[in-house]
DOTOR-120546 format. One record per residue (C-alpha): x negated, y negated, z. Coordinates in steps of 0.001 Angstrom, whole numbers, plus 500000, padded with zeros to 6 digits. Example, Ala and Ser with C-alpha at 12.3 -4.5 7.8 and 13.67 -1.06 7.14 Angstrom:
487700504500507800/486330501060507140/
REM end
This chain:
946891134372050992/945949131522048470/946612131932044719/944298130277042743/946216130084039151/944787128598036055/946145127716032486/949791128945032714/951997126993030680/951165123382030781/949476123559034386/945531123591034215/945079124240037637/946955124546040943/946063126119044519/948615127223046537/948737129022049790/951672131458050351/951368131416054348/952556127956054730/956447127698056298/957995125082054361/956324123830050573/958079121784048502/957560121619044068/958164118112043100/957849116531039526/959107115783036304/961072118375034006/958587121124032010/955999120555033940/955667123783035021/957471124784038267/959783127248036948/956745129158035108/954665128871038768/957947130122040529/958257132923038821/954900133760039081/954141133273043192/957631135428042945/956072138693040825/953079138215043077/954379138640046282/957769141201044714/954895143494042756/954698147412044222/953134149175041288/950048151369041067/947425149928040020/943661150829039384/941270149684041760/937896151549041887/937625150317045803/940365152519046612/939335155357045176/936132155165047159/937736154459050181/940485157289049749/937377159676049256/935935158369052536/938908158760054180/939583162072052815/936626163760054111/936141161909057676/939817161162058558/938801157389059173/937322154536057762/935981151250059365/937898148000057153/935767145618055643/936898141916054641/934635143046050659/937169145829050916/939914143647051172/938695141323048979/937591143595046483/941427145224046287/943277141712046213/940767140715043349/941803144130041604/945299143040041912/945083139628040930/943472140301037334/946216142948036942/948517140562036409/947634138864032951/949234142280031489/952272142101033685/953422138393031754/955559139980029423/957718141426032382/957598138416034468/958353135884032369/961016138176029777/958984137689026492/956933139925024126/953944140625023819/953038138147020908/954639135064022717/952172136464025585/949629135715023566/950544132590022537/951261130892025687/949296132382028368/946010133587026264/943685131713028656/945751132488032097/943733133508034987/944555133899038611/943160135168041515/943952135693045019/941533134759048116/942231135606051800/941654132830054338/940036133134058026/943350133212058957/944511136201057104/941710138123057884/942041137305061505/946074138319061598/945038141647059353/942436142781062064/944596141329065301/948361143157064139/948644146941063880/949571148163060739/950928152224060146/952648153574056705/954031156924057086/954876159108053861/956961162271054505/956787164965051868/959246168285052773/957246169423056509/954087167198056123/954099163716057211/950846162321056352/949709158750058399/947623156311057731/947401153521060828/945444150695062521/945735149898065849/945782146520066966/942551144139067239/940895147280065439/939430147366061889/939654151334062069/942175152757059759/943056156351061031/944234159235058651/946425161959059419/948246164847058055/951046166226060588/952218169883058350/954953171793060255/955423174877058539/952926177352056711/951281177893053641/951713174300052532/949808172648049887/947219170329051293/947938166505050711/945715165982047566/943253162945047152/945446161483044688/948566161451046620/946420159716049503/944972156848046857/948586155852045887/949340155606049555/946328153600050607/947606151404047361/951073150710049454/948889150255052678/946399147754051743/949458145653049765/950891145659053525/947165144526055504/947132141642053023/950945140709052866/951978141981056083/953420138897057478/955535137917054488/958116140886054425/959520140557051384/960539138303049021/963572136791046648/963701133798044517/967336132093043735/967166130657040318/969206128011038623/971069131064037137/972871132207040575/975993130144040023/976737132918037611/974857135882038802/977839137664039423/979429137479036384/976088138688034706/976120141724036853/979364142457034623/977167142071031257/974434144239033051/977254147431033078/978050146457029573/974409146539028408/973949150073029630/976839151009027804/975897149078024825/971881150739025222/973376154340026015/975533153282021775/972463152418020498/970678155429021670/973260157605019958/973092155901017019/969632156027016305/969272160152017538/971795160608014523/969218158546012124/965954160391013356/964965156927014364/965494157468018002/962420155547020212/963269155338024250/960537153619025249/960886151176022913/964838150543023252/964564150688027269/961310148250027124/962894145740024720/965961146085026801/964350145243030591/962353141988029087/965835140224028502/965521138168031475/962551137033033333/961694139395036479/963195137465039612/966500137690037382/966444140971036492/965799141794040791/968740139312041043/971205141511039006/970164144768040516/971119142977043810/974452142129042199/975035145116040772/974181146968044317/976490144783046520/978567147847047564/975327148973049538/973750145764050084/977189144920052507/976422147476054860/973862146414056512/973882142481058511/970770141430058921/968930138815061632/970228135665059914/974083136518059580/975263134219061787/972925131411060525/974809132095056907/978275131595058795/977189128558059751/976847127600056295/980614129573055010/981966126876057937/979804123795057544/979404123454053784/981393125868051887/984791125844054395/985542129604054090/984329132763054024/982013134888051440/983257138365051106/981762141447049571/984430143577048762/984335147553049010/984144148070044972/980648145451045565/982938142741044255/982535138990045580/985466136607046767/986013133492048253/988458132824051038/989134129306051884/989870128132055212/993031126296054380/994660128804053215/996335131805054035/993522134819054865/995228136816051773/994573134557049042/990883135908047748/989713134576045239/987410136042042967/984339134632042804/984857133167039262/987501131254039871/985527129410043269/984714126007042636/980781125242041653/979556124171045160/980864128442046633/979430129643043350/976198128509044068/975935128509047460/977111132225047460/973492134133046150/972212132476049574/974894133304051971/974678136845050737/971071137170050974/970902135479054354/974129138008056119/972750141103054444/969335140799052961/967154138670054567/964150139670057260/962108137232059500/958752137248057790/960465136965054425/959239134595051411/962469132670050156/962269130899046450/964447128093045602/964831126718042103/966899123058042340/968589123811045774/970933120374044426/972297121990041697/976363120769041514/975880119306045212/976831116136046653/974316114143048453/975619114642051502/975443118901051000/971963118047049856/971206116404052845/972791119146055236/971074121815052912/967951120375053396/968567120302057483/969152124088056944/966056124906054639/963943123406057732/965635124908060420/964595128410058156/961580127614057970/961251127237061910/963117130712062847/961601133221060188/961614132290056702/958848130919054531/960480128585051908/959308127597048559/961972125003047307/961339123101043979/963232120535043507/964778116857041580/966992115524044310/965534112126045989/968418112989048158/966662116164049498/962679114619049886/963596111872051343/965477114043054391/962004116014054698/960519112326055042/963170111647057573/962746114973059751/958974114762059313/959299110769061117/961923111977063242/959417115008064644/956936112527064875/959704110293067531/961067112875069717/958768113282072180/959315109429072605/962698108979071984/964437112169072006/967767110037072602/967962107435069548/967150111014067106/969486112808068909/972134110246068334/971198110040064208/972270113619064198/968795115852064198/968882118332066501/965470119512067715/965218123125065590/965281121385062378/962383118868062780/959060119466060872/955377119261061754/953667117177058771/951247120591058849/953570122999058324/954971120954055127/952983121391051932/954047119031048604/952977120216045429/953198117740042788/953755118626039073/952457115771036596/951017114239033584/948307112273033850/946582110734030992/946856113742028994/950042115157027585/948667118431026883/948005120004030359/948162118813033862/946561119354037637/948954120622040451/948154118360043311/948930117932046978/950669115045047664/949157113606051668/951509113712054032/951968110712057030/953436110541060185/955994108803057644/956358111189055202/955220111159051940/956280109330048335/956690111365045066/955671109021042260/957935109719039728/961009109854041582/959633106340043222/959374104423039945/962521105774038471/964387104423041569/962781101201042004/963184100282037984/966861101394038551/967194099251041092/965759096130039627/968028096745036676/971001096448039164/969233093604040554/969429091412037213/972373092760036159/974293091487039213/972418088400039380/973213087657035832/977213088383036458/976692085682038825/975505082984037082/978381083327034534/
REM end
């Protein structure tokens, strides 16, 4: 799937394709990465109904002759629906109103293209959505290397009400979201908020106290309006925050089940954090530390920054994530150390090899240059496996220079807008400008600095 997005914030223009494994977001501050992650987030997170006159001929189709023969201008035609549903969506996504809307994103566009790729995986992989409704299951299903999608109503008991046409155009809805972004499962984006996500869960219970005040307040005025209470209340925070505190505030559930990638997440509890990140029965989260006695807990307030941060990932990958899944990363470095940046980064690729498609923006010289180092050190293995062996790579986290995309976020000449563009990628790597110019003047500063200490 490539989004094609134009005029959001102060980007002009940027491509980007949501089937490649590993893409990093690299630039300057406010030039637009947060506003794009937030937005490739909402695409791929969005379930709503929405109107797309393809659909309802199809459903009609499929109504009458049980089957339909997919078409790539069907496809296209619903993906284009759904892409220029979003302008009216902004609001939500972002957490503003509607005249702030207007004022910063009055010229957005977007839309969303399928590759040969896509189409081939959508006609080569079986898709089947089943809805169950009291005794009548209806089906709609395509068999593998097949562009037939089958329709069927399985009703168990008598006197039932047939499954009406509308019923079947919100499930084709849910279907064709699947045939397009079947092989990205689902998605979640950590933002540079999660060191504190679960204390906001806290404020979230407080809120709906605070709303549920309001609400009584207002019915004894006569100036009681829900929908516009409840709507001014749900655009506090921008919508990959908001899914982040309904995670929080769901933990109690969220524990029960452990998911492909658990062990991978004690890997980092032993190798980064040095102790263990507990959900407790009430949904609460604590931190025990290796060193000390398995009783102390301690709440996940009182955990030092690195555990804080680090603990919206470990939860996600024990109990959330699924291979196929889109993971977003807003400044992975945040309160790290170079050297967790480095072991992070070893991690993010070894993801991005076993199931998960990564989008990671990020500062941290620290962190591009170990892509550039796995990228060369991919490159050397099948020559020297020994020598990369003994710098500490092990074979699962090396990258392909194909699978890595590197979106660059700049200024050029003009300050008011910019182009998102792909940075090439060698057999060496690749250089970010910005972070290369800062470093080199840094060090030449050092340089004549020193050298003029010595000549005192």
């Amino acid at each position: 799937m490539i989004a094609n997005i134009s005029n959001l914030g102060p980007i002009r223009k940027a491509v980007v394709d949501l089937q490649k494994p590993f893409t990093l977001f690299c630039g300057p501050n406010s030039t637009g990465k947060t506003y794009m992650s937030y937005l490739l987030y909402a695409i791929n997170e969005d379930s709503d109904y929405f109107d797309s006159k393809g659909l309802d001929k199809i459903a009609k189709h499929i109504y009458s002759e049980q089957q339909i023969s997919l078409s790539r201008g069907q496809l296209d035609e619903f993906i284009g629906d759904l892409a220029r549903g979003f302008k009216s969506k902004l609001g939500s996504i972002f957490g503003i109103g509607d005249s702030m809307v207007d004022r910063l994103f009055s010229q957005f566009e977007l839309s969303l293209s399928l590759s040969d790729n896509d189409y081939e995986r959508i006609i080569s992989q079986p898709c089947r959505l089943v809805s169950r409704n009291n005794e009548a299951e209806v089906v709609l299903e395509k068999d593998a290397d097949s562009s037939i999608i089958k329709y069927q109503v399985n009703i168990k008991g008598q006197n039932l009400t047939p499954v009406s046409l509308v019923s079947l155009r919100f499930m084709l809805n849910h279907y064709f979201r699947l045939l397009c972004f079947g092989n990205i499962r689902g998605v979640r984006m950590l933002t540079v908020e999660r060191n504190s996500i679960y204390t906001f869960k806290t404020e979230l219970s407080l809120n709906r106290n605070e709303l549920i005040d309001r609400i009584q307040q207002k019915s004894e005025l006569s100036e009681l309006d829900i929908f516009d209470m409840v709507n001014s209340s749900s655009r506090r925070y921008p919508l990959a925050i908001r899914s982040s505190l309904r995670i929080a505030n769901d933990l109690e559930n969220v524990q029960k089940f452990n998911g492909p990638f658990y062990e991978f997440a004690e890997k980092i509890e032993k190798g980064i954090l040095h102790g263990e990140v507990k959900i407790t029965r009430n949904g609460d989260v604590e931190f025990i530390p290796d060193n000390t006695i398995r009783s102390k807990h301690l709440p996940i307030h009182m955990a030092s920054s690195i555990v804080k941060t680090m603990s919206s990932l470990v939860i996600y990958l024990k109990h959330i994530a699924r291979k196929g899944d889109l993971l977003i990363i807003d400044e992975p470095e945040m309160n790290f150390h170079p050297d967790v940046q480095i072991s992070l980064m070893r991690l993010f690729a070894v993801l991005s090899k076993i199931g998960l498609r990564l989008i990671i923006s990020t500062h941290s010289d620290y962190m591009v240059r170990e892509v550039n180092n796995l990228i060369m050190a991919g490159n050397l293995y099948s020559r020297n496996s020994q020598i990369i062996k003994e710098m500490g790579f092990s074979e699962e986290m090396l990258l392909k220079k194909e699978d890595v995309v590197v979106k660059y976020f700049n200024y050029a000449k003009s300050k008011r807008c910019l182009d998102v563009v792909d940075v090439k990628i060698e057999e060496d790597g690749f250089s970010v400008v910005s972070m290369d110019e800062t470093i080199n003047k840094q060090n030449q500063i050092t340089e004549t600095l020193f050298d003029r200490l010595q000549e005192e």
